[in-house]
MARKOL-158571 format. One record per residue (C-alpha): residue number from 1; residue in one letter; x, y, z. Coordinates in steps of 0.25 Angstrom, whole numbers, plus 5000, padded with zeros to 4 digits. Each point is the difference from the previous one (the first is absolute). Layout:
! MARKOL-158571
SEZA  pos  code    xx    yy    zz
SEZA  NUM     A     X     Y     Z
...
//
This chain:
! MARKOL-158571
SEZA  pos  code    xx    yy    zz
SEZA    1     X  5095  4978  4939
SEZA    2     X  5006  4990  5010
SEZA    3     X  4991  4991  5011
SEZA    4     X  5003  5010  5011
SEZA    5     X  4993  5012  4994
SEZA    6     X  4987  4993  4995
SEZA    7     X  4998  4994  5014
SEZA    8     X  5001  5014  5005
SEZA    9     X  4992  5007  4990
SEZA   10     X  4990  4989  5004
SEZA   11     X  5002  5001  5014
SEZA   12     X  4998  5015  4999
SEZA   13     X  4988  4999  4991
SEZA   14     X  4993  4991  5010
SEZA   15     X  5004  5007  5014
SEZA   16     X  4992  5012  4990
SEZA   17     X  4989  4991  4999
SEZA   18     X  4999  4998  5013
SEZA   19     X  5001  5013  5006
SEZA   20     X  4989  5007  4992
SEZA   21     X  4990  4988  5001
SEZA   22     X  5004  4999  5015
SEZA   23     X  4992  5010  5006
SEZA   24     X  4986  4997  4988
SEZA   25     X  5002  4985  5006
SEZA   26     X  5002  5003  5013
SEZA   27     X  4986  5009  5002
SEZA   28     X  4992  4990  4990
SEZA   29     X  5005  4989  5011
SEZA   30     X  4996  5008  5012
SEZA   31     X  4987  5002  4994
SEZA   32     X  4997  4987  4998
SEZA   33     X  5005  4996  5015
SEZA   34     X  4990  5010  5004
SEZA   35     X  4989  4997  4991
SEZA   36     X  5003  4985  5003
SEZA   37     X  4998  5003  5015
SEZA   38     X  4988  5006  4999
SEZA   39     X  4993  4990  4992
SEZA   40     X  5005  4990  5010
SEZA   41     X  4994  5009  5012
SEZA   42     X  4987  5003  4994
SEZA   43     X  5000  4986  4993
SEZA   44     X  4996  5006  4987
SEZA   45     X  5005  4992  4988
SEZA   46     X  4996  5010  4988
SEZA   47     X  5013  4997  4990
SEZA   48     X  4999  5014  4995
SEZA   49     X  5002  5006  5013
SEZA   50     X  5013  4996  4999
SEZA   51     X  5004  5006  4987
SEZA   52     X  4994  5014  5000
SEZA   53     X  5008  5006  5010
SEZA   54     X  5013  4994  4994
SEZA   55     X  4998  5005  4988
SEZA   56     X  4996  5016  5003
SEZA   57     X  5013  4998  5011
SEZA   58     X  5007  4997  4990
SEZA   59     X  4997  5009  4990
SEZA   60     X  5000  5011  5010
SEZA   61     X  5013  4995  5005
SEZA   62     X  5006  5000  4984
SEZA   63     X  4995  5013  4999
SEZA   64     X  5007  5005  5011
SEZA   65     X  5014  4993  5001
SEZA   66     X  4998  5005  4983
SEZA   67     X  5011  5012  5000
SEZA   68     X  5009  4991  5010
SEZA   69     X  5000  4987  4989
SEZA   70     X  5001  5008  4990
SEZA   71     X  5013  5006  5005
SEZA   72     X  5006  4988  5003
SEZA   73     X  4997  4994  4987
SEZA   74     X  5007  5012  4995
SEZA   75     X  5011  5000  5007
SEZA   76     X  5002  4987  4998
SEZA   77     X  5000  5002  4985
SEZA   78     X  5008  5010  4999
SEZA   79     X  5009  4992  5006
SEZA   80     X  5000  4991  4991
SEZA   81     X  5000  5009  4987
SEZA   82     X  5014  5007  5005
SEZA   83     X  5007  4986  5003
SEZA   84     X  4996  4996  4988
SEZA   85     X  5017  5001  4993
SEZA   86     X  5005  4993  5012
SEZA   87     X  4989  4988  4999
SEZA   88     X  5003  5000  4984
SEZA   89     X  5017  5004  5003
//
């Protein structure tokens, strides 16, 4: 295996990362921006407030963006699997 090809298995792994967690991060931030705004609005200080609704967004948002992660995780094994003579060749 020479340098070039771990830097872009890693580079591949982690543009992977990125894209499935993107969306789950990017509501969870959301949230919290809104959840953050209305506390400061209604100047309610409760820090539970805070965490409910991230939590069920993000559940509810894993829940949903389910079938696409696990197609990208997929796809992105099988790429793997079928390159694996010319990673070891």
């Amino acid at each position: 295996m020479s340098h070039e090809l771990i830097v872009y298995l890693g580079r591949e792994a982690l543009w992977t990362i990125l894209l499935i967690t993107g969306p789950i991060l990017g509501l969870g931030l959301l949230t919290g921006l809104l959840v953050s705004i209305f506390q400061a609005t209604t100047q309610i200080q409760e820090q539970t407030l805070a965490f409910i609704p991230k939590i069920i967004v993000v559940l509810l948002s894993v829940v949903v963006f389910g079938p696409w992660i696990l197609q990208v995780l997929v796809e992105f094994v099988e790429v793997l699997y079928s390159n694996i003579p010319y990673y070891l060749g």
